[in-house]
C-alpha positions in Angstrom: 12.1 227.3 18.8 12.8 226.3 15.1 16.3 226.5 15.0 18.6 223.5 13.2 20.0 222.8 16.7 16.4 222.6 18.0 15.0 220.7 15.2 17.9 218.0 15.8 17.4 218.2 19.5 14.0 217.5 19.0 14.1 214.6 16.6 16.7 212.8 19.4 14.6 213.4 22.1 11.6 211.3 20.2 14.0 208.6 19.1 14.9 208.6 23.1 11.5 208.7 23.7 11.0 205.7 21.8 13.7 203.7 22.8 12.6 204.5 26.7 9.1 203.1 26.1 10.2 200.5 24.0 7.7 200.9 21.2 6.7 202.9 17.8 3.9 204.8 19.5 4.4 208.7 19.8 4.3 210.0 22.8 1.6 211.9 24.1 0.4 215.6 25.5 1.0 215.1 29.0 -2.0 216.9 29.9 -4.6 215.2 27.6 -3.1 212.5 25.8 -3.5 213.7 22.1 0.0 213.2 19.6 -1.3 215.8 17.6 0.7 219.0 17.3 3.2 217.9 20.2 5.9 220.6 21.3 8.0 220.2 24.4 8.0 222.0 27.0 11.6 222.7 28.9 11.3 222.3 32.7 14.3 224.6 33.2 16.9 226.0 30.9 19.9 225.5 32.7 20.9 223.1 29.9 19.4 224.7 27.0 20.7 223.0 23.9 22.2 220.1 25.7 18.8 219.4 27.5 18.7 215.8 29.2 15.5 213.7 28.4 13.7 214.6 31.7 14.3 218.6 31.2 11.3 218.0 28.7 8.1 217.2 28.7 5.5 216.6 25.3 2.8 219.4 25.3 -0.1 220.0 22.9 -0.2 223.5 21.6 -2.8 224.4 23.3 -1.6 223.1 27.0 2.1 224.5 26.2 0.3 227.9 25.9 -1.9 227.5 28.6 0.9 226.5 30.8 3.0 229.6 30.0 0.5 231.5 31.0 -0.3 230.4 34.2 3.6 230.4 35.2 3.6 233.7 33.9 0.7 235.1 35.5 1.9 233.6 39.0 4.2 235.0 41.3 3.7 231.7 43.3 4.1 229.3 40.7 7.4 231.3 39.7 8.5 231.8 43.1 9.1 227.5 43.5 11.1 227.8 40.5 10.9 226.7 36.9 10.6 222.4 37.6 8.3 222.0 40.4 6.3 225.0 38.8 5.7 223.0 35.2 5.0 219.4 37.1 2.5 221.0 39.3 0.7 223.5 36.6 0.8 220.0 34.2 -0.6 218.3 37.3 -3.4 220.8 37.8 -4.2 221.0 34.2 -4.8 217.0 34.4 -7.4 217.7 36.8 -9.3 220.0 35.4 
């Protein structure tokens, strides 16, 4: 996504980051910890551009892409719906 809405959204959801954690540091891939390249990753679009804080999650490229994939390729990931899918793919990717 690259849209002005997006980019806005984005920037606010950093500053809320920030203000939640009570400190300057960026936050993190979820999966491996780098602040390099971060995108996040929507959880569900129910409330696509008015997403609440917890609908996302900071990905690296490369997990963000790999977690795509696996929900993609995954009838049973897909079939526990969109959430529960993302926190257990991240989850498995952790332990990799």
């Amino acid at each position: 996504m690259a849209s002005a809405a997006w980019l806005r959204r984005r920037a606010r959801w950093f500053r809320e980051h920030r203000q939640r954690t009570d400190t300057d540091t960026d936050p993190a891939c979820a999966v491996c910890g780098t602040c390099d390249g971060l995108e996040l990753h929507h959880h569900e679009y129910t409330r696509l551009g008015h997403e609440d804080y917890d609908d996302l999650t900071p990905l690296c490229q490369l997990h963000h892409r790999r977690l795509h994939d696996v929900y993609d390729a995954s009838k049973q990931w897909r079939s526990i719906g969109r959430r529960a899918a993302s926190v257990g793919i991240i989850a498995a990717m952790r332990h990799a």
